[in-house]
Each structure stands twice: as C-alpha cells, then as structure tokens.
VMD Tcl script that draws the C-alpha trace (Angstrom):
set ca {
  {6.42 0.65 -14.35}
  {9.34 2.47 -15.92}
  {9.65 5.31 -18.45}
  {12.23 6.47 -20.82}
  {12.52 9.42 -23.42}
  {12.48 8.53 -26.79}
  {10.96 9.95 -30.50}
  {11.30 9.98 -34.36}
  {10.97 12.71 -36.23}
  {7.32 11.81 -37.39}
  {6.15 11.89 -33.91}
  {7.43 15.29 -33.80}
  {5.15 16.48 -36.85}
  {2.38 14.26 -35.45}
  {2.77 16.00 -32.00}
  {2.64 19.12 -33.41}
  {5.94 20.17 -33.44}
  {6.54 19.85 -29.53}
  {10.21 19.07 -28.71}
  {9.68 19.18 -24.94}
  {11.20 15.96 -23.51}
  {8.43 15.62 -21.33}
  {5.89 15.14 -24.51}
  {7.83 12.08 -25.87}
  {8.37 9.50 -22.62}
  {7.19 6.40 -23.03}
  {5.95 3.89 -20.28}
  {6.45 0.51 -20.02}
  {5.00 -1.54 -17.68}
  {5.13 -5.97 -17.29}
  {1.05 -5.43 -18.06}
  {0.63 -5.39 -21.49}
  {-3.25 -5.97 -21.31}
  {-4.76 -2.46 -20.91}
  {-7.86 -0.26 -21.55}
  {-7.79 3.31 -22.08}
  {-9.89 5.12 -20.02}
  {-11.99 6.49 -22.82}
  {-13.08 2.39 -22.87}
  {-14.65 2.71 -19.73}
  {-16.72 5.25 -20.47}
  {-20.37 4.19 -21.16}
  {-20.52 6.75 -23.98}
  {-18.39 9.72 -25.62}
  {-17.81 12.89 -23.72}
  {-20.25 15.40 -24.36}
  {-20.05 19.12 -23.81}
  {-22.92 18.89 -21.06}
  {-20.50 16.17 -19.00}
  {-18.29 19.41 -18.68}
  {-18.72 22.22 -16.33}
  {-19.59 25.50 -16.89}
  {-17.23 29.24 -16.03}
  {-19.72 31.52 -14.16}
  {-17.57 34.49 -13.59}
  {-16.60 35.85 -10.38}
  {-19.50 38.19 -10.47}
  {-21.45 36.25 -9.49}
  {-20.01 35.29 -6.36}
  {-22.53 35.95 -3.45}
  {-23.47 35.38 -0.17}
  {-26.38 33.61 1.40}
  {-27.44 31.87 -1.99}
  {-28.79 28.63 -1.81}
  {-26.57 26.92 -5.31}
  {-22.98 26.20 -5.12}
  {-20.10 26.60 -7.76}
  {-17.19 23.67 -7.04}
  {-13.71 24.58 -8.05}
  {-10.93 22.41 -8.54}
  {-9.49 22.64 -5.11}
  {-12.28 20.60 -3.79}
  {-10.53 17.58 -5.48}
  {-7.62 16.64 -3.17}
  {-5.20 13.57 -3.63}
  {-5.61 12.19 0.12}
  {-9.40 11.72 -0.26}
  {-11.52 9.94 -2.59}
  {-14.89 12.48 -1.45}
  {-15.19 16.17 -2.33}
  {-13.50 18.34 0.13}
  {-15.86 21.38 0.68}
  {-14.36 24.74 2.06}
  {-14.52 28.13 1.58}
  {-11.47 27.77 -0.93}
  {-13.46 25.41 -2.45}
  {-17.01 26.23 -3.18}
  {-18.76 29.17 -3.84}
  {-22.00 30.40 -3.23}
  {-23.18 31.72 -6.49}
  {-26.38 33.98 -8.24}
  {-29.11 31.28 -8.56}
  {-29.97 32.97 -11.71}
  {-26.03 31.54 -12.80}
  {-26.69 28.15 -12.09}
  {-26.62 24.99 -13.84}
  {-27.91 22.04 -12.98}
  {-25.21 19.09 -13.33}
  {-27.75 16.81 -12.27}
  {-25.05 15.78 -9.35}
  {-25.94 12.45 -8.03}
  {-24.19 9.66 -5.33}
  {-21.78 7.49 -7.02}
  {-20.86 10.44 -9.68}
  {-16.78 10.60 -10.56}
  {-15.30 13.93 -10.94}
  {-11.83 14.20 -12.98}
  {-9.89 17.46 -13.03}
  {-8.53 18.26 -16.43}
  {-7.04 21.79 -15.36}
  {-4.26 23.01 -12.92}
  {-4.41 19.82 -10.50}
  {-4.86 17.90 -13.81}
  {-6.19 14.00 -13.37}
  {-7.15 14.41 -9.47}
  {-10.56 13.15 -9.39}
  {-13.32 12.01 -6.39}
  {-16.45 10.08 -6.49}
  {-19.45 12.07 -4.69}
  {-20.80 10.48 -1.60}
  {-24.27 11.98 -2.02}
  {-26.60 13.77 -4.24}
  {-25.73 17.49 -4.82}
  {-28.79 19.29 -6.56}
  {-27.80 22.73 -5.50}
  {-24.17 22.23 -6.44}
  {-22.88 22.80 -9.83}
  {-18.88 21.94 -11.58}
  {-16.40 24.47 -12.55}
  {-15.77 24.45 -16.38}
  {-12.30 22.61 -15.05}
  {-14.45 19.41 -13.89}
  {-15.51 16.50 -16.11}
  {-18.28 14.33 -14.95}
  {-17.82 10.83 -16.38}
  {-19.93 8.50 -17.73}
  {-19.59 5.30 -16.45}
  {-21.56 2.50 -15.40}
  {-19.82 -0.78 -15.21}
  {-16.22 -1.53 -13.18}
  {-16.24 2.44 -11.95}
  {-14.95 1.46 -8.72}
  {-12.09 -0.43 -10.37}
  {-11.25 2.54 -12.72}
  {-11.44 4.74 -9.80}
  {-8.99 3.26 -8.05}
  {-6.61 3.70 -10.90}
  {-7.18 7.29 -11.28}
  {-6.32 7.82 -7.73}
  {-2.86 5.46 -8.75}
  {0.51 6.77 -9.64}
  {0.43 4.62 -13.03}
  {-2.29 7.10 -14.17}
  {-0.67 10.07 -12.74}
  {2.40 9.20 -14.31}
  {0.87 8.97 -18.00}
  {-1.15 12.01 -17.36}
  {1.84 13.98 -16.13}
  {4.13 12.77 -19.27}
  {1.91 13.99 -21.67}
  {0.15 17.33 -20.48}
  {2.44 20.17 -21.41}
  {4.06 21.75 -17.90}
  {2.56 25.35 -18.84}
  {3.86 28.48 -17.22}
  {1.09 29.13 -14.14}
  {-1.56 26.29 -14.64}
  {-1.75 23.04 -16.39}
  {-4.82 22.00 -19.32}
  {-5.15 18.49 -20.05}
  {-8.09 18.60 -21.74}
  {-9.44 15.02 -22.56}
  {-5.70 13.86 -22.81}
  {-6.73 11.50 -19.67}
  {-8.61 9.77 -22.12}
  {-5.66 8.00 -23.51}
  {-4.56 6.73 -20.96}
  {-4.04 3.36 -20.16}
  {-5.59 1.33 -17.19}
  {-4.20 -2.51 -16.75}
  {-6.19 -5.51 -16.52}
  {-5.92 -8.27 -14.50}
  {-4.83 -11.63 -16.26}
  {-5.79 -14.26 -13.55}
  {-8.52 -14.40 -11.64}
  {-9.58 -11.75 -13.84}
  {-13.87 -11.56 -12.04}
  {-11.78 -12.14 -8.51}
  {-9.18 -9.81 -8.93}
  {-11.65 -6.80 -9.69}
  {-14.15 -7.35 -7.24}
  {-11.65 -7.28 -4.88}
  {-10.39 -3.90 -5.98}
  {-13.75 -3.02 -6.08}
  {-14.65 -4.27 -2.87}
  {-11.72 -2.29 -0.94}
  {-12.10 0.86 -3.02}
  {-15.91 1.13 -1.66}
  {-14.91 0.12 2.36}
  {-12.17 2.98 1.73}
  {-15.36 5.38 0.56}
  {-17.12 3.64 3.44}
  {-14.52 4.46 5.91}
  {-14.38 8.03 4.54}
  {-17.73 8.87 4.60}
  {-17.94 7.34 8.08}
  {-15.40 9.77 9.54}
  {-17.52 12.77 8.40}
  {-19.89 11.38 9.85}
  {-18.67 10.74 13.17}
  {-17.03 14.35 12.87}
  {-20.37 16.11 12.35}
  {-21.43 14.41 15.26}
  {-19.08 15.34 17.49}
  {-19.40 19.10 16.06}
  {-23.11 18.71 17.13}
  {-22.25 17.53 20.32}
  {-20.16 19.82 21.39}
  {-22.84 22.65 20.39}
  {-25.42 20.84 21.70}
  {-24.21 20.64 25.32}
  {-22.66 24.15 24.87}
  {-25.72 25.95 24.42}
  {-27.90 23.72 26.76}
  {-25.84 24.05 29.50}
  {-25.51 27.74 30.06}
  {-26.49 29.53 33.66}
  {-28.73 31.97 33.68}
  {-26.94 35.14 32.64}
  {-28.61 36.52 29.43}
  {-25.73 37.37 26.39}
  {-25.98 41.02 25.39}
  {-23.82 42.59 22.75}
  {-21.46 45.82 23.43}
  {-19.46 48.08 21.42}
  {-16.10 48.20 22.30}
  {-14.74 50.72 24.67}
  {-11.46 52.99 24.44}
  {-10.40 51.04 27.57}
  {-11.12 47.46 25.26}
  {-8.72 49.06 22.61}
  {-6.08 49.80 24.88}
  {-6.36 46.68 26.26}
  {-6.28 44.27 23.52}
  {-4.18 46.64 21.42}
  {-5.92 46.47 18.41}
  {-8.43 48.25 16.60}
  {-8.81 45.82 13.19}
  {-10.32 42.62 15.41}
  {-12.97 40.53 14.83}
  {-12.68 40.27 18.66}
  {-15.17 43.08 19.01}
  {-17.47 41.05 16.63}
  {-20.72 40.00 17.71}
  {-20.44 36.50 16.79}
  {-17.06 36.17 18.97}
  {-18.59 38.10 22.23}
  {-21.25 35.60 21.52}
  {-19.30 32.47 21.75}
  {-16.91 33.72 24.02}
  {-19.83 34.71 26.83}
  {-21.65 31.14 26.06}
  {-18.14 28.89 27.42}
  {-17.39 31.46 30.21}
  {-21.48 31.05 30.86}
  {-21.52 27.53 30.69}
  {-22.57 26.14 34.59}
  {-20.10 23.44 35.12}
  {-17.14 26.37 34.57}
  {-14.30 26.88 32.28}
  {-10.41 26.75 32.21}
  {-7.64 27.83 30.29}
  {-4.28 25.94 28.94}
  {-1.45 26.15 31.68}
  {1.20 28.65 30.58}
  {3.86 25.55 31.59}
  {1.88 22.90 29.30}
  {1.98 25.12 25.97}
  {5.71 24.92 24.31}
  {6.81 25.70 20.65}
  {8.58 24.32 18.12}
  {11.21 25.08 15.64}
  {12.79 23.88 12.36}
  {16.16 22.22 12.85}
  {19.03 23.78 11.16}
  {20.46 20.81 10.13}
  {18.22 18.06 9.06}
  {17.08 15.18 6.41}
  {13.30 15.03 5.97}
  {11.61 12.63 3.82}
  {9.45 9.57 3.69}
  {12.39 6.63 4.55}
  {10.72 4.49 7.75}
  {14.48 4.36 8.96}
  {14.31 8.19 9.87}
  {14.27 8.72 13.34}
  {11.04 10.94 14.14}
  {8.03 11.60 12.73}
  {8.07 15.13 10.99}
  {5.10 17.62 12.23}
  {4.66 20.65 10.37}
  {0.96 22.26 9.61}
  {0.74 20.67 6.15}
  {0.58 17.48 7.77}
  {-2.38 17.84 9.55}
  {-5.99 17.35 8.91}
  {-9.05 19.39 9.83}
  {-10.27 16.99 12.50}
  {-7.48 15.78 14.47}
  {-5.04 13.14 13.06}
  {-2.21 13.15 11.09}
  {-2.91 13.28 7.16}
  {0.63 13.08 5.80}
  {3.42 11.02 7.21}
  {6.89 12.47 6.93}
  {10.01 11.84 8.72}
  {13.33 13.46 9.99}
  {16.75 12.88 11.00}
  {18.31 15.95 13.47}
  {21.51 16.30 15.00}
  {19.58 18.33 17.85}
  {16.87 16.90 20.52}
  {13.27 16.34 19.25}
  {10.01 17.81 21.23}
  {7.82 15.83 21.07}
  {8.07 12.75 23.49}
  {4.61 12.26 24.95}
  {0.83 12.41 24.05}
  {0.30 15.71 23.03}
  {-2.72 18.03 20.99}
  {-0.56 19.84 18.37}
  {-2.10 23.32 17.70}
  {-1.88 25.03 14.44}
  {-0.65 28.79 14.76}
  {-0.30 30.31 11.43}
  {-1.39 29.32 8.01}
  {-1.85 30.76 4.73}
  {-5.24 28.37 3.91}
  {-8.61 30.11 4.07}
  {-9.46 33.81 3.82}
  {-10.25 34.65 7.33}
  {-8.19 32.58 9.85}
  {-10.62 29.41 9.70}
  {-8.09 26.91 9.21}
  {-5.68 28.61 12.44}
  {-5.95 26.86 15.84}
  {-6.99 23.64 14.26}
  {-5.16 20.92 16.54}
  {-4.24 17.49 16.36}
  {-3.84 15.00 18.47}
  {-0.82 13.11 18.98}
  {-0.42 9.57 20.11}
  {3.02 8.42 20.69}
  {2.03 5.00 21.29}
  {1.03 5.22 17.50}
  {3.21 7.20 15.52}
  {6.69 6.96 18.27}
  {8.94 10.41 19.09}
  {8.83 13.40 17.03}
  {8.75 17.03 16.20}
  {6.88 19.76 15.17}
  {8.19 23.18 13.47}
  {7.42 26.36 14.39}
  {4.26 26.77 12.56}
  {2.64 24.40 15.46}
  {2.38 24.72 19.45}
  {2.37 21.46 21.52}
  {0.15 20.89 24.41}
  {1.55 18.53 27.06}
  {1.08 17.69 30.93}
  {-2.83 16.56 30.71}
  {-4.52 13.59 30.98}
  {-5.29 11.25 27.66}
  {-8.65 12.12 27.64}
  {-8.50 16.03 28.34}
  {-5.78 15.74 25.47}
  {-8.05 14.12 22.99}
  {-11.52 16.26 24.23}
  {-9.13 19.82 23.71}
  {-8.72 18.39 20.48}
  {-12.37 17.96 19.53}
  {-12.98 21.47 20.80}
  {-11.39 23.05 19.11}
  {-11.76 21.81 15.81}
  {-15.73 22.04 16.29}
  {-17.57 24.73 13.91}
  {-17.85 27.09 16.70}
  {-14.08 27.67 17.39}
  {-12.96 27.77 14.13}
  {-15.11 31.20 13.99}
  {-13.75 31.51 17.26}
  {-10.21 31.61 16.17}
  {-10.36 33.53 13.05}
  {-11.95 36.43 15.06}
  {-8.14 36.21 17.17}
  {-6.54 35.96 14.75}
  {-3.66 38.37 13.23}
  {-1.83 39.26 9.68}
  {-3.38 39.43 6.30}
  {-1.87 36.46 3.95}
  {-0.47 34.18 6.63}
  {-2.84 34.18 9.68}
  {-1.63 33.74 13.45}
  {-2.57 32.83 16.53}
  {0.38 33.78 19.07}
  {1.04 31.98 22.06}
  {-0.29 34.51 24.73}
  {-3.89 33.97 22.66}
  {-3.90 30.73 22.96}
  {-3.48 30.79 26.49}
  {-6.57 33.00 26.68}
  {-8.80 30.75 25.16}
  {-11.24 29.39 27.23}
  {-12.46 25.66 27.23}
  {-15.61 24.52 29.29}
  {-15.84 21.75 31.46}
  {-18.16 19.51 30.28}
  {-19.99 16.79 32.62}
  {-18.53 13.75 31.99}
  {-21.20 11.54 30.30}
  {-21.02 14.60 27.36}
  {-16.96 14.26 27.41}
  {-16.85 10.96 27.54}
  {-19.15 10.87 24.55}
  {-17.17 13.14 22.37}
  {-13.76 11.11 23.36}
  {-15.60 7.78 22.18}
  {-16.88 9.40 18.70}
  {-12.95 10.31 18.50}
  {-11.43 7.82 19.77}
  {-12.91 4.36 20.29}
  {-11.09 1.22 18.97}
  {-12.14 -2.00 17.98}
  {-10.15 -5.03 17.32}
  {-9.65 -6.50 14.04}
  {-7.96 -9.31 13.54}
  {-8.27 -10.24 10.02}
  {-8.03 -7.65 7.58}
  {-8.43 -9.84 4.31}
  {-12.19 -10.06 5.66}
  {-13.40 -7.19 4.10}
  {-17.24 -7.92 5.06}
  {-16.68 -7.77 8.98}
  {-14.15 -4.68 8.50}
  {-17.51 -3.04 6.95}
  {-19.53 -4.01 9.47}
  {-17.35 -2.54 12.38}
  {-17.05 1.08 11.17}
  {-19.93 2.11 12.96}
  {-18.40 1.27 16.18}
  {-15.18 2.97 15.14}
  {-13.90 6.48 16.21}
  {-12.39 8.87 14.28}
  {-8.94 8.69 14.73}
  {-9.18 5.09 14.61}
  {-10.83 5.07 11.37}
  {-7.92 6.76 9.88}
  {-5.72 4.65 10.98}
  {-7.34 1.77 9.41}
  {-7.98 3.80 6.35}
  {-4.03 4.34 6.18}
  {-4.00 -0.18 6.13}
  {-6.88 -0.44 3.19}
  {-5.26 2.75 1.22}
  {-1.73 0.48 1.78}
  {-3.50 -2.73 0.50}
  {-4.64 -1.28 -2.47}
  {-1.72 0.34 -3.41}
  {-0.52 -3.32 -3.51}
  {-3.12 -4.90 -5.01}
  {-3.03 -2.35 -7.77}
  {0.80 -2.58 -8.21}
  {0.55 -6.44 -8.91}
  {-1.82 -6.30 -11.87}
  {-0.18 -3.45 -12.89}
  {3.63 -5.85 -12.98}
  {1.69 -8.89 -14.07}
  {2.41 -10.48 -10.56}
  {-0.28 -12.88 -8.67}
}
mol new
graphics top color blue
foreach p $ca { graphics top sphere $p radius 0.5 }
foreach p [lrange $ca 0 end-1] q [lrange $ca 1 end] { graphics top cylinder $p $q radius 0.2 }
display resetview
C-alpha cells in the first residue's frame, strides 16, 4: 500500500474547511476489491453499541461491576488487558449492563483510536467506557478482525482522524474504512485467515491460562508448606525505622509482614540472590537502535517486557562498547512509571540466549546470572506471581517512577520449593513441543495444551508473522 497527499478545492469545502495535509492523503493499494467496515456490520451503529462516561465519582473499592477504559485495548494482544490502569471498580448503582459476551469486538474510537480486541469470555459485571464501540457483527468477524489489528487499517484510520492537541476522536470515521477482499480462492483464502486469527486467540487465551496456573501454584505450595510458627502482626518499632530508614513504607504493612513471614516460614527454607549474580545495566552513549535483524544485539529495556516472563517487543542495537548480556539470565524490572503503587516493579523476565542470541539491557533492568536453567526460569515465575507483585510495591520507592534498588533486591527472599512443585511450575513455563509443520493449523491447536508459556509466545510470534503475510498478499493482489 502507498499513500500520497493530494486535494481540490471542493474537497476542501466538503471536508469542512480542513487544510491539514494529513486530512487529504489518499491510499492506494494493488486491491481494488474492498468493503468498508461499516459493510460488515450486521446492522447500523446504535447509541446503546456505545459506552457510557460514569464520572470519576464513582470510582470505588470492593464493588462487584467494572468500568473498562481504553488502556485495556493494547496493540500486542488481541484479548482485553485488565489492570489497575485499566479497569475500575465502580458504584453498582452507575452501572450499565453492555450485555458483554465471548466472541464480542471492542474498537477504540478515542485517544488510542482504531485499537480494538475480541473478548475471550463473558463479562456481566463489566461495563465499556463511552470511548469503546461494541460492534455488531456476525458473519467473517474473525476475518475483519484481523484487519483491524493490520497496518492497512491503521494507516486509513490515522490519515483521516485529525492529530488533536492531547487526545485523538475518531468517532465512527473507522467506518469508512476500507478492508480488501480476496480475489482467488476467495471461501479458502478467508477461512484461512479465519482459521489462524482464532489459534492466535487460542494461543492467547492459553497463556493466561497456563499463567494463572502457575500463580496458583506457587500460592498453593506457599501457604501449604509453612512450619509451625503462627504469623502475628507488629507495629513497627523506632529501632525498625532506623533500620530500614524510612518512615513512608508499605514495608510495615500488614499484608507485606504477612508474605514476607510465610517464605521465611516455609519448611524446606529460603535463599536470597548472590550479591555477585545481580549486575546492572546502562544505556550506551553511542548507539543505533531499531528493528533491522542485521543489528547486532537484542535491545532490553523495561518496555520490552511482558508481565509474565518473555520478551513482548523485539528491538535491536548496534554499540561501539561491550554488551551484558551473554548468558541465560532473569532480567528484573527496577523502576517504572506503569501502575499506581509499584505493581508493575520487580516483574522479571527470562532470558534465553539460545533463543533470542547476545544482548543488553539499560539501566531501567537488573540481570540475574550464575544459576542453573531451571532456578533461572522458577525465579522468574516467582516473582511475577500475584503475591510478589504486592510484595514489591510494598519495597518499593519514589512517587511517579517507582524503584526497586539493588540492595532490595538482594533482600528478597525466595523459598525452596520441593522439587516435584518446581519442577511443575518450570513445565507450565517452559515445556516445548515439536512442531514440524506449521501450515497444519489443526495439530498446532491441538498441541497448546501441552505447551508452556514461554513457548507459546514464541509460537504466537510465527502465527502473528504468518498472518501479517497472509494479510499483505490480498491486500497487493498477490497469490
């Protein structure tokens, strides 16, 4: 697809009057045979397909209905990404039943105009913003969905929404927009599309899956295997605030004494990262990052990383200095500016440099080194599990950008699970199996059960890759 910018001076007066540049590209693409997306829909927009504002005051806690804002759509994942950025928990009396069901697609139509997700499961007690269209479509919403999520769309969408000052309103402008057809093979070609899109859901949904059951795991085994000392909260001393050398800590919290007392209770023991094994990075002063495979290193900073362990964006660098990262390592997250209260700090990542080859990490990120595979990739689980994210924001410092320094980090405390338990949590993460065909769609579905975590992204990162394809070839006429 290419654009250019041209206009006549009736578009102007048909465009209202709008002489940005921007407002007049036009697209061209080998593919004349399109649909908008309006043609997809089953029936015309209606006001009740929209969202609804319900006012900040009636955030609260502990209610049972949820409000989802735009930042729940995100343009790595096809599902709804739930966080306390995210979602609120609102006044039930302020809710408003969306009637939220599996299969639903979301579409953004203010500030991260056009991203849009499909939902994975019912959400009764979840309601949209009054940014968030649900769409009304029943036939080929797979296919369309895959072309929402493609640059072809984004590229449209982005030409004509006005750039605004703070945040972007499309409004139904996404309507317009065109989605190509395929010419040959024209049943073949969209089932296929439509058979990748929902193993990419598949795969998706799978790795939450696998992710919640490591989280319960961990807990699980936690709690269960605790001596017989009995937890009891205390108020910090003047000798605790001398020591720690703060008085503004959630450190003296009961929630952190609590899961702090259940690892150092645990009966098998507990042990903390080796001083000599924890190293930080830096930003090189001279340096080409970008996305070009013929860059030397893979580029770590905490952007790219995800919430439960692998790498989520893949950048690259060129240095004139040495690199530091040359062996398996769990790459810790030390400060952030996501989340209110530290959640997203300490979140690690494991690094396999059989996988992604030699590379470094910035300073925003601490690499572990010196242990075993398997302790590598079990630290890793830890400490992304529920319990150490509250864990971590309790330790950690500054108001807008949260950190964890280095001498925490070294004071955190990791039990020593019995081995059936570890080994457990290592194959929910980590287990492989071989594929050797990955045009057969059917048996790729049928594996993902058997598939770990890490390993499930990685084949996510082939189907997301194939579709990209697919999609660019009826979008250039090419078969």
């Amino acid at each position: 697809m290419s654009s250019f910018i041209t206009t006549k001076y009736q578009n102007v007066i048909d465009g209202k009057f709008q002489l940005s540049p921007s407002m007049h590209r036009i697209f061209i693409a080998p593919n004349s045979n399109t649909k908008t997306v309006r043609d997809f829909l089953s029936r015309d927009l209606l006001r009740t397909d929209l969202g609804t504002e319900v006012g900040s005051i009636n955030y609260v806690k502990g209610s049972s209905k949820y409000f989802i804002k735009t930042k729940a759509l995100q343009s790595h994942t096809y599902l709804p990404l739930f966080s306390n950025e995210s979602v609120e928990s609102i006044h039930p009396a302020s809710f408003i039943n969306h009637n939220l069901r599996t299969g639903d697609i979301i579409i953004s139509k203010d500030s991260n105009i056009g991203e849009v997700i499909i939902l994975d499961k019912d959400y009764p007690n979840h309601m949209l913003s009054g940014a968030l269209y649900k769409l009304p479509i029943v036939t080929n919403k797979l296919y369309l969905l895959a072309f929402l999520k493609h640059k072809f769309f984004r590229e449209q969408l982005d030409g004509i929404v006005p750039k605004g000052v703070t945040i972007r309103h499309a409004g139904t402008k996404f309507l317009d927009c065109k989605i190509p057809l395929p010419n040959k093979n024209i049943e073949e070609t969209t089932k296929h599309v439509e058979s990748l899109m929902q193993l990419i859901i598949d795969c998706e949904i799978e790795i939450l899956n696998k992710y919640a059951k490591i989280n319960n795991l961990i807990e699980e085994e936690l709690f269960a295997g605790q001596s017989d000392s009995i937890f009891k909260y205390q108020y910090p001393t003047y000798n605790d605030t001398i020591q720690n050398r703060r008085l503004d800590t959630g450190m003296y919290s009961e929630q952190f004494q609590r899961i702090d007392f259940a690892i150092k209770n645990y009966r098998l023991g507990y042990y903390y990262i080796e001083s000599s094994k924890l190293k930080s990075g830096n930003t090189p002063l001279v340096r080409h990052i970008g996305n070009e495979e013929t860059l030397k290193y893979r580029w770590m900073t905490p952007t790219n990383c995800s919430d439960v362990g692998y790498i989520l964006i893949d950048e690259r660098i060129n240095m004139l200095t040495k690199n530091n990262i040359n062996e398996n390592a769990m790459l810790l997250i030390n400060r952030t500016s996501r989340g209110g209260v530290g959640e997203y700090v300490g979140i690690a990542t494991f690094y396999d440099i059989a996988e992604h080859g030699k590379g470094h990490h910035n300073q925003g990120i601490y690499r572990v080194t010196g242990y075993e595979n398997n302790d590598l990739i079990f630290m890793t689980c830890f400490m992304n599990s529920q319990i150490m994210r509250k864990y971590c924001s309790s330790i950690c410092v500054g108001s807008k950008m949260k950190e964890i320094k280095l001498n925490q980090f070294l004071n955190i405390p990791f039990p020593r699970f019995k081995e059936d338990t570890k080994t457990q949590v290592i194959k929910l993460f980590m287990n492989d199996v071989e594929i050797s065909d990955f045009n057969n769609l059917l048996n790729i579905s049928k594996s993902l059960s058997n598939i770990g975590v890490y390993k499930l992204h990685s084949l996510l990162v082939i189907l997301k890759s194939q579709l990209g394809k697919r999609l660019d070839m009826i979008v250039n006429d090419i078969y």
